[in-house]
C-alpha positions in Angstrom: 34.2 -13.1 49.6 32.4 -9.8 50.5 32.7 -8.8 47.0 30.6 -12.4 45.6 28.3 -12.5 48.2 27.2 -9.0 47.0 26.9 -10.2 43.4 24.8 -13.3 44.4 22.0 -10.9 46.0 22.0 -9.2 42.2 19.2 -9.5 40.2 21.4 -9.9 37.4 23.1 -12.5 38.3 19.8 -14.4 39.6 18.3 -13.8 36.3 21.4 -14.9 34.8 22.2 -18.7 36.4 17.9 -19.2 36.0 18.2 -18.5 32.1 21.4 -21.1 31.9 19.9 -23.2 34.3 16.2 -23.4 32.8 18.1 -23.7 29.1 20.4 -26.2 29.4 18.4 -28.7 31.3 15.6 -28.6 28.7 18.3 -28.4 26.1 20.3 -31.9 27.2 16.7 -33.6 27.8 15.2 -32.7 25.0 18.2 -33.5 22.7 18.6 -37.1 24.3 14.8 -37.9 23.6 15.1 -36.5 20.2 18.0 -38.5 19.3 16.4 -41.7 20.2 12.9 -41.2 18.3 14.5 -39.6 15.5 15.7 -42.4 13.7 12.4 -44.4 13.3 10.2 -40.9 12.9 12.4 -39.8 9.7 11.9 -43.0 7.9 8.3 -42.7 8.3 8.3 -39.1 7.9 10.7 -39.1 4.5 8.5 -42.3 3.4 4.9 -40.7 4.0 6.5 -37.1 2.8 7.7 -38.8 -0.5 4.5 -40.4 -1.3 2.7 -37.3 -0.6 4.8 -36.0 -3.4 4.2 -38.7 -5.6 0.6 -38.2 -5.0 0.4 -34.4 -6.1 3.0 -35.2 -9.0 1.0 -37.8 -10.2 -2.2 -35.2 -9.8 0.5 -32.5 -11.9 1.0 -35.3 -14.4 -2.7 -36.2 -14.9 -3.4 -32.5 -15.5 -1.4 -31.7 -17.8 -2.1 -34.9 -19.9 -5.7 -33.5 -19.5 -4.5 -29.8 -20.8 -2.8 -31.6 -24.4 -5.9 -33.7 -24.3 -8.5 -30.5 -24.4 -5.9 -28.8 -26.8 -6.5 -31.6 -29.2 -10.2 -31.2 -29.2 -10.0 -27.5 -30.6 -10.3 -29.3 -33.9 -14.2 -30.0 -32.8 -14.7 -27.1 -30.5 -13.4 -24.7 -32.2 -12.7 -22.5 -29.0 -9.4 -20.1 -30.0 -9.0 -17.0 -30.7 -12.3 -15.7 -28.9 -14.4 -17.8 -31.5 -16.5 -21.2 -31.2 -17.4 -23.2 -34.0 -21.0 -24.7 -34.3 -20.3 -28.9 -34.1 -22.5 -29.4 -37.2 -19.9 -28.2 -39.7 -18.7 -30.9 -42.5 -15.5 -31.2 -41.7 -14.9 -33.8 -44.9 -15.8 -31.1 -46.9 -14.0 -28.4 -45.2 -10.8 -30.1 -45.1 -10.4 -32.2 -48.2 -12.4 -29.2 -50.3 -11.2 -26.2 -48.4 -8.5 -27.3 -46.8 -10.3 -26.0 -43.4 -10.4 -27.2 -40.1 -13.7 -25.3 -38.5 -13.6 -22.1 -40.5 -9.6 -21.2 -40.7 -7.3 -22.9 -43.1 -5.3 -25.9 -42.0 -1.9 -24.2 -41.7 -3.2 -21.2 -39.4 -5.0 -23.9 -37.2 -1.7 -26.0 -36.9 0.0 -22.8 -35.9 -2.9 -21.5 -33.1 -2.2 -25.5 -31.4 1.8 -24.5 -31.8 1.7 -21.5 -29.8 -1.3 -22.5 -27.5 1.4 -24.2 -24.9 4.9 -23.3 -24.6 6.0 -27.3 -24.7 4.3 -28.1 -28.1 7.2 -28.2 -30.7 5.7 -29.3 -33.1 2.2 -29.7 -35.0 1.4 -32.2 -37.4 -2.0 -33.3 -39.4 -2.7 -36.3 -41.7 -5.2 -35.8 -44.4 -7.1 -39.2 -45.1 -7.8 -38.5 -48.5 -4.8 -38.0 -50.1 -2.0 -39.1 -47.4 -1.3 -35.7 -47.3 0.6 -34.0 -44.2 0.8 -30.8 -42.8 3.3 -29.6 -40.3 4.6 -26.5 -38.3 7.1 -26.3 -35.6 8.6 -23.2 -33.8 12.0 -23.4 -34.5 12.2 -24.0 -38.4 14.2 -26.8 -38.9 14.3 -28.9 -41.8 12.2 -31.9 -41.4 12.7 -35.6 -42.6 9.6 -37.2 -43.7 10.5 -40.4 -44.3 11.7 -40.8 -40.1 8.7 -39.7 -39.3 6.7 -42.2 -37.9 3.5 -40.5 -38.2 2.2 -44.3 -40.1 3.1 -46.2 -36.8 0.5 -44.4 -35.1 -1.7 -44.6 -37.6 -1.5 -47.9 -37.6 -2.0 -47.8 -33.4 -5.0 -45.3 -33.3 -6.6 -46.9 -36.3 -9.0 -49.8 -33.9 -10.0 -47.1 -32.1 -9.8 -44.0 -33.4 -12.9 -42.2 -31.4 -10.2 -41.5 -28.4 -7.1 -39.7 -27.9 -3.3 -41.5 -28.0 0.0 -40.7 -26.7 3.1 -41.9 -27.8 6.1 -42.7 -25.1 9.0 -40.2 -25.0 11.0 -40.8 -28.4 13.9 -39.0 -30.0 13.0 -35.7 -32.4 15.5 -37.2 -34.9 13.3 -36.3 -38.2 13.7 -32.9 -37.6 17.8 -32.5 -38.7 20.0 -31.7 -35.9 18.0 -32.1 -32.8 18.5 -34.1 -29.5 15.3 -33.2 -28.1 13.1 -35.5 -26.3 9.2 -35.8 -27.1 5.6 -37.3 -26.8 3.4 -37.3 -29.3 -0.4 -37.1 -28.5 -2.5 -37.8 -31.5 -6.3 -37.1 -32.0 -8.5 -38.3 -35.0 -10.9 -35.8 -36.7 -14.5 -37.4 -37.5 -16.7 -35.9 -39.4 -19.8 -35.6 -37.2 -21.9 -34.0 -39.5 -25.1 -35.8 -41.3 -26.1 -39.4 -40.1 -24.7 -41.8 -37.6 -22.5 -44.8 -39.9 -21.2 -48.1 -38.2 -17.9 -46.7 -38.8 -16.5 -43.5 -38.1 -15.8 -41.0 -40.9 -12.2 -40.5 -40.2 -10.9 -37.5 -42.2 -7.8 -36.9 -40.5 -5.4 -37.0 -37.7 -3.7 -34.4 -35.5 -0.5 -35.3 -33.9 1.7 -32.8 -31.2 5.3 -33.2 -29.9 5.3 -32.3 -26.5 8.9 -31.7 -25.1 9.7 -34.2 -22.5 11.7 -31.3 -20.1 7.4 -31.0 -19.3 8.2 -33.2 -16.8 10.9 -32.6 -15.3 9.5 -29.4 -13.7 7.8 -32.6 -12.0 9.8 -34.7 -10.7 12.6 -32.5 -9.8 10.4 -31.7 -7.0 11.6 -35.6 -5.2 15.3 -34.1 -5.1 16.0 -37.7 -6.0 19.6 -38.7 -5.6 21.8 -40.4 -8.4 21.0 -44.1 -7.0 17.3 -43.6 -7.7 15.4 -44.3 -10.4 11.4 -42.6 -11.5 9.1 -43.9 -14.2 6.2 -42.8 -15.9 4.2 -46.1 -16.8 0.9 -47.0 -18.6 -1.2 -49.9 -17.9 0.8 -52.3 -19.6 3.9 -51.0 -17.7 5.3 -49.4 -20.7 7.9 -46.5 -20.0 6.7 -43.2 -21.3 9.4 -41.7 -19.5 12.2 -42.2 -17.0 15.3 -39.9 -15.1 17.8 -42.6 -16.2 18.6 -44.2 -19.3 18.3 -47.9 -17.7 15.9 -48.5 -20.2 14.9 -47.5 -23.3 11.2 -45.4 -23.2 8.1 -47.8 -24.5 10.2 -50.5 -23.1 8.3 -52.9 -20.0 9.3 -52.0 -16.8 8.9 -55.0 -14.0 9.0 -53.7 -10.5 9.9 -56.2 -8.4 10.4 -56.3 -4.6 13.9 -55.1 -2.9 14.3 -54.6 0.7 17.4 -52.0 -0.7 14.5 -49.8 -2.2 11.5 -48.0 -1.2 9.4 -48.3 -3.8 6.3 -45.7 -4.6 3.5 -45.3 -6.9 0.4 -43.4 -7.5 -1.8 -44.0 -10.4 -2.3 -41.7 -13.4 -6.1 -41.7 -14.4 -5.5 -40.1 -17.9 -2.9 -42.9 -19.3 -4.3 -45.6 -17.0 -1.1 -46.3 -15.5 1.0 -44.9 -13.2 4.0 -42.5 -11.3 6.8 -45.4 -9.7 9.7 -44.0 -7.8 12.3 -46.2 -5.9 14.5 -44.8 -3.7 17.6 -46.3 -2.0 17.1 -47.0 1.9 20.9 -46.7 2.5 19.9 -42.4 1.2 18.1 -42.4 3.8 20.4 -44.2 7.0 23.2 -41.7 5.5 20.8 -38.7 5.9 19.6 -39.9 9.7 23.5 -40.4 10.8 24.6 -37.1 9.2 21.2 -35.1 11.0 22.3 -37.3 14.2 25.6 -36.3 14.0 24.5 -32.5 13.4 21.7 -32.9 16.2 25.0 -33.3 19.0 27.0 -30.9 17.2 24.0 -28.2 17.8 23.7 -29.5 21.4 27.2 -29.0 22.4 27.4 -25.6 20.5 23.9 -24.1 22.0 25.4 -25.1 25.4 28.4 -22.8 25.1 26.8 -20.6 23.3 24.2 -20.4 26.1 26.7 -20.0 28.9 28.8 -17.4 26.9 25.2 -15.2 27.0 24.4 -15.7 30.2 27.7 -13.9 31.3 28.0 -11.5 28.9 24.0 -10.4 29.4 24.9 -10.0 32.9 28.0 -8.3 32.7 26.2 -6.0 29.9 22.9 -4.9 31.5 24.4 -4.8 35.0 27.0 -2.3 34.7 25.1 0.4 32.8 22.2 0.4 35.6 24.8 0.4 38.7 26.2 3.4 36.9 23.1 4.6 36.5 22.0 4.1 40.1 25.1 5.8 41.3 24.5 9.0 39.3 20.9 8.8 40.6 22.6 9.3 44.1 24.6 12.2 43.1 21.5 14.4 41.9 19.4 13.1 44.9 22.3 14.8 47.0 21.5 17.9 45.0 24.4 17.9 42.4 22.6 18.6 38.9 26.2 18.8 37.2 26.0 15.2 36.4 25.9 13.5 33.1 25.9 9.5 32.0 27.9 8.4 29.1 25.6 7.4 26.3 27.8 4.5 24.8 24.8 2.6 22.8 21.2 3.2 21.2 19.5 0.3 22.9 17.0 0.1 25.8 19.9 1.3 27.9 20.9 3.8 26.2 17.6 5.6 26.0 17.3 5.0 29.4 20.6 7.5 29.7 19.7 9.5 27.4 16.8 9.8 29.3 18.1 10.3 32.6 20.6 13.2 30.8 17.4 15.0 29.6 15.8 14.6 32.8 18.6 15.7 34.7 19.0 18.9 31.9 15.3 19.8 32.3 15.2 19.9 36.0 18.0 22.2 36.0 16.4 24.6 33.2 13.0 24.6 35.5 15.1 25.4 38.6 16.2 28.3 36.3 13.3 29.8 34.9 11.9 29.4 38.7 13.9 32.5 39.1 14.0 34.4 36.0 10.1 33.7 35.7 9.6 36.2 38.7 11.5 39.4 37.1 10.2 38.8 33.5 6.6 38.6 35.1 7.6 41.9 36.7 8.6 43.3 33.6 5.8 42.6 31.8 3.5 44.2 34.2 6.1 47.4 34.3 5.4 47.6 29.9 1.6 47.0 30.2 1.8 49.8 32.6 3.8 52.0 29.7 1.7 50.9 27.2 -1.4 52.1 28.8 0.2 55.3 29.5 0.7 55.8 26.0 -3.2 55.5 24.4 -4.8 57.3 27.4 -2.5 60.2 26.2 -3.5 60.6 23.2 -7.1 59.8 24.3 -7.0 63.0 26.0 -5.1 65.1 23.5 -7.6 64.6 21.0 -10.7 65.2 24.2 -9.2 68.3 24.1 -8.8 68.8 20.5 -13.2 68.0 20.2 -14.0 70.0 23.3 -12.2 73.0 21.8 -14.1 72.7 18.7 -17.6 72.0 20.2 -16.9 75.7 22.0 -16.6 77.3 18.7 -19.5 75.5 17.6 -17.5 73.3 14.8 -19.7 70.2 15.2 -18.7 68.3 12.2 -15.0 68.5 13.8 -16.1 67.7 16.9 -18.0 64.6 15.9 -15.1 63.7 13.5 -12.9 64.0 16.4 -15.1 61.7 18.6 -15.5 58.7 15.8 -11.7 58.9 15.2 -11.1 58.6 19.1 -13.9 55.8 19.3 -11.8 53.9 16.3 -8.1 54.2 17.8 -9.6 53.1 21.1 -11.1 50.5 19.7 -8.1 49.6 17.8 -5.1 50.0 20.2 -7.5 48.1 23.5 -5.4 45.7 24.3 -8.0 43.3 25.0 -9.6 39.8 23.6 -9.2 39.1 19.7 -13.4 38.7 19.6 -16.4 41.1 20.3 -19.6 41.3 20.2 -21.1 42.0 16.8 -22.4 45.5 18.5 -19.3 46.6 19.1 -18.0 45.9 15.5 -20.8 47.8 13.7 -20.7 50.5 16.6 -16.5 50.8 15.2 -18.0 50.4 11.5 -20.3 53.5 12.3 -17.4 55.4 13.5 -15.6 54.6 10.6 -18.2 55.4 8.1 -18.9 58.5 9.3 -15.7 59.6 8.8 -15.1 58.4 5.2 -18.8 60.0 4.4 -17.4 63.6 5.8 -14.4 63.0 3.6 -16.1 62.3 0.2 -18.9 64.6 1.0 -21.3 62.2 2.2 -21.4 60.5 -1.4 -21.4 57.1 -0.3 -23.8 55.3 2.1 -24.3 52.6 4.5 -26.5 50.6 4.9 -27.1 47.9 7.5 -29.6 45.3 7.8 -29.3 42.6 10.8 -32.0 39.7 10.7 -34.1 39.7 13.8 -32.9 35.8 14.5 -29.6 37.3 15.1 -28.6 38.6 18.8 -25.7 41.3 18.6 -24.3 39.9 21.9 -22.8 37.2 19.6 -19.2 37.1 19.0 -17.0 37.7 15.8 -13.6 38.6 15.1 -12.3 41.9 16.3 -11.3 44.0 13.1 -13.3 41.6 10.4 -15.5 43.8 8.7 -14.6 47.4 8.4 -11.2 46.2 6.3 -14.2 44.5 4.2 -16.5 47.7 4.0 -12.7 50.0 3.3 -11.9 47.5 0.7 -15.6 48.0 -1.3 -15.1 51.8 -1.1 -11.5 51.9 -2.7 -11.9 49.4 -5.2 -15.5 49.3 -5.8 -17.1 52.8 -5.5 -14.3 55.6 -5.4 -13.7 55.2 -9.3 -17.6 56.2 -9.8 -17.7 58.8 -7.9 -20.7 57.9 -5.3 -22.5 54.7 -4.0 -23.9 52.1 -1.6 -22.4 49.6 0.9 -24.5 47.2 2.2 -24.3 45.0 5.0 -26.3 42.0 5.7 -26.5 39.6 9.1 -28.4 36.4 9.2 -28.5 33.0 10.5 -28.1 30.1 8.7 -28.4 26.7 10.7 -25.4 26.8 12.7 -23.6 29.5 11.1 -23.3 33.1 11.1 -23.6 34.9 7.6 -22.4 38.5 7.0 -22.9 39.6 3.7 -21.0 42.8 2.3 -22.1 44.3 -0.8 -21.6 47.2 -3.1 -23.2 48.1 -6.4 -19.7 49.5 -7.4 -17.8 49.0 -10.6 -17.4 45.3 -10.1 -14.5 42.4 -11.5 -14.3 40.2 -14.2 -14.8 36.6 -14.1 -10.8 36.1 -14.6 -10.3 38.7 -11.6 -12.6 37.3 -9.5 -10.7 33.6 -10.1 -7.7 35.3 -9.8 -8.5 36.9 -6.3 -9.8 33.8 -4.7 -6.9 31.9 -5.7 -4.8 34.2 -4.2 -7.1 33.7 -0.7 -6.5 30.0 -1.0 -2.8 30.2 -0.9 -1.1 31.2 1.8 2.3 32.2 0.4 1.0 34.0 -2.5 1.5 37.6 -2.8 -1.5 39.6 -2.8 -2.2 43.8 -3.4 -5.6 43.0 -1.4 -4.2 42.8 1.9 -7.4 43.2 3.8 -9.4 40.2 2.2 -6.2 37.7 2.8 -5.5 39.1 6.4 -9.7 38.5 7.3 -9.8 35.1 5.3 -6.9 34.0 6.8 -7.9 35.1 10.9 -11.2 33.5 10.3 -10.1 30.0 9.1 -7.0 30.1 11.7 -9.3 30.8 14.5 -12.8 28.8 13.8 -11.2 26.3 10.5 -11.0 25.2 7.1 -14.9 25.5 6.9 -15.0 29.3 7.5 -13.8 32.4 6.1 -14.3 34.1 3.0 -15.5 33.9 -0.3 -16.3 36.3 -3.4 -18.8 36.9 -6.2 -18.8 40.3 -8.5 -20.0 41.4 -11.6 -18.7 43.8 -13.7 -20.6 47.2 -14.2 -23.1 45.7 -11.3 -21.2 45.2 -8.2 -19.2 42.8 -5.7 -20.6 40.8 -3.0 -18.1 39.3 0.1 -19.5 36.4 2.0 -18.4 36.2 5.8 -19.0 33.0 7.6 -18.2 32.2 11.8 -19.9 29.6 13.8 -22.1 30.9 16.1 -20.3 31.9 19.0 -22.6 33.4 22.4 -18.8 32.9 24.8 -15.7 34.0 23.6 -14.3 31.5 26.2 -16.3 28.2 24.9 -13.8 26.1 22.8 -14.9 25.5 19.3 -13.6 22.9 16.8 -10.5 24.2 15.0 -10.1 27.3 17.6 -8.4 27.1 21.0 -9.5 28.9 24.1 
């Protein structure tokens, strides 16, 4: 008792008995209403649904009459193959002289109709003159003249020849061997050319075979059963075509009245008649008492279906969050050797797999809590050491200058001083910028020394744009590798030279320009070099231009860095470009802090 009136207060079991109870009630009312307006809304559903089908077959059908109708006036437009043909060509002449129809001969015509719809199977013309007939047809079968009918519609098209004709669905028995099903469309070709006459110059006629299967892609779209019947009708209720063989095509069709049948239609513009489809009502009962019959079936089925979920659900989210609550307890007493079970990769779950992390991650912060304190000693112990170390050597070589200087060695002395200036200005452990002072006061030093060594054969020279305030910051280290680089590879072959160094402003961008009238590098050297610069795994023997390329673009971005222009027997020129930097500290795009 204790036990189920703990589980009633559960949110889970609240949620649950609301999710069968606001299911099932709409689920039996719902069922019950549907059940008794379902029987009257199919009928008038399946009835409107059907005629609507009729409707857009009989728009299909009227269409495509329209398509054969529009083929069979290529013999006075003329429009295939990309050409049109003038109207006021003499087509008496052209095709009882020429044997033409436009401007191509009569067999290359009959073909272009042949292949100009996948349904023609045959093309036929009749030449007035001489009763002579032409023919071609797709699948070359021998052909039977004499069961041709082609006089029979003659005969019909003759009172008015001005318009088109089609033929109900007839057997292709002239052709030996085939079954196949056809209508024939027939056209007359008058000569249009010269005057107006009281009657039409007739010089020939064009008939197609049109496989019947055309429209089948039609009416297979009523899923009609094997009890109903469809017909294609003209006017005079003539059958052009029907799903059963009740009648024979061309035959009259009478559609009478039947309380059994459901009788449609929808008129066919093109043939002046019409689409009829009648449909058996008992189809239709048998179809409501089997959807009926399925409708309860669903009910019943939903509703245990329903009730199996709303237990399970319950039994499946509850269990995994009461574990979860009483592991919750466990750390809260201070326990972090506690892990959940992750038995699933749902929303529950994660939510362990969550709580595991969480657990893990408190513990490792705990941790480092302590070990933070001694490695933060330690670290101040080795900067101590490290100091130490530079501020001996600082005053070893003090020592080394000052006992120079008192046997009146300047050179060494000074030499002494620049090298001291350049490994303290190297080993300061300090920020990765300074100001552009203290990069040409280190460039001095360096120079100084390198003009000592080579007997002051090679020269700086400097040249900083009054725009330009030295209290701007650069990269520490960014241009004596640069200036190092132009004295080994540029002017140490030659014996003597210049390095120049230039500082402007540009917009929003610091320019340093680094230049040498050394020995230069070819235009395949110079591709080669910058190719190396733009891809960071290659190997490269110019160590100084990748490591200052790559530092620039790293710290300020892609639209920095360096870039390289030479000529051989002239010189090389480096271009340096940083954003315009007046506090280390200020955070610019592509650079942290």
């Amino acid at each position: 008792m204790f036990i189920w009136g703990r589980r009633s207060k559960s949110l889970f079991v609240k949620f649950s008995a609301s999710f069968l109870l606001v299911g099932l009630i709409p689920l039996f009312a719902l069922s019950y209403i549907s059940v008794q307006t379902f029987s009257g809304y199919v009928e008038r559903y399946t009835t409107s649904n059907l005629q609507q089908m009729v409707l857009y077959m009989s728009y299909n059908l009227n269409s495509a009459f329209n398509q054969y109708n529009e083929i069979s006036k290529l013999m006075y437009t003329g429009r295939y193959e990309g050409f049109i043909e003038s109207y006021s060509q003499n087509q008496t002449y052209n095709v009882n002289e020429l044997e033409q129809i436009n401007t191509i001969p009569v067999e290359s015509f009959l073909k272009t109709v042949l292949y100009s719809d996948s349904y023609i199977t045959s093309v036929y013309f009749h030449r007035k003159s001489d009763d002579k007939l032409y023919y071609q047809e797709k699948e070359n079968k021998g052909i039977n003249f004499e069961l041709l009918p082609y006089k029979e519609w003659l005969t019909e098209m003759a009172p008015d020849p001005s318009h088109v004709a089609i033929f109900p669905t007839h057997s292709e028995e002239y052709f030996i061997g085939s079954k196949r099903s056809v209508f024939t469309i027939g056209r007359t070709l008058i000569d249009i050319s010269g005057r107006v006459t009281k009657e039409p110059k007739v010089v020939g006629t064009l008939f197609m075979d049109v496989d019947a299967s055309l429209f089948n892609q039609f009416f297979r779209e009523l899923n009609l059963g094997e009890q109903d019947d469809l017909f294609l009708l003209d006017g005079d209720g003539n059958i052009y075509f029907t799903n059963k063989n009740v009648a024979e095509n061309g035959e009259v069709l009478e559609v009478r009245k039947d309380e059994k049948m459901i009788v449609l239609s929808e008129d066919i513009s093109f043939l002046n008649g019409k689409v009829t489809a009648r449909i058996h009502r008992a189809n239709l009962f048998d179809q409501l008492f089997s959807a009926r019959t399925t409708v309860f079936i669903a009910m019943f089925i939903c509703a245990i279906v329903m009730i199996l979920m709303g237990v399970w659900f319950s039994r499946r989210l509850a269990a995994p969050i009461r574990n979860l609550i009483k592991q919750m307890a466990i750390v809260e007493s201070g326990n972090l050797d506690t892990q959940m079970v992750v038995n699933s990769n749902d929303e529950m779950g994660r939510l362990s797999h969550g709580f595991n992390r969480m657990v893990e991650r408190l513990q490792a912060y705990i941790d480092e809590a302590y070990v933070a304190q001694i490695k933060q000693k330690q670290t101040e112990l080795n900067a101590l050491k490290s100091q130490i170390r530079p501020h001996y050597l600082y005053n070893t070589l003090e020592v080394i200058r000052m006992n120079a200087v008192d046997k009146d060695n300047d050179e060494v002395a000074d030499m002494i001083l620049s090298l001291s200036n350049q490994l303290k200005y190297v080993i300061d452990y300090g920020e990765d910028k300074v100001s552009i002072r203290e990069e040409l006061d280190h460039l001095r030093d360096y120079f100084y020394i390198i003009s000592v060594r080579y007997e002051n054969k090679f020269e700086l020279v400097v040249d900083v744009s009054p725009e330009v305030d030295l209290n701007w910051y650069i990269l520490k280290l960014s241009l004596q590798p640069i200036v190092e680089n132009a004295i080994q590879h540029g002017l140490r072959s030659q014996g003597r030279g210049t390095v120049g160094l230039t500082i402007e402003k540009q917009e929003d961008k610091l320019l340093v320009t680094i230049y040498d009238d050394g020995i230069g590098m070819s235009k395949n050297k110079v591709q080669q070099l910058f190719e190396t610069l733009e891809e960071p795994s290659s190997p490269s023997k110019n160590v100084g231009l990748k490591n200052v390329h790559e530092r620039i673009r790293t710290v300020y971005g892609n639209e920095y860095g360096l870039s390289i222009s030479s000529r051989e027997h002239i010189g090389t020129s480096i271009l340096l470009s940083f954003p315009i930097v007046e506090n280390p500290y200020t955070v610019i795009e592509g650079e942290g802090i």
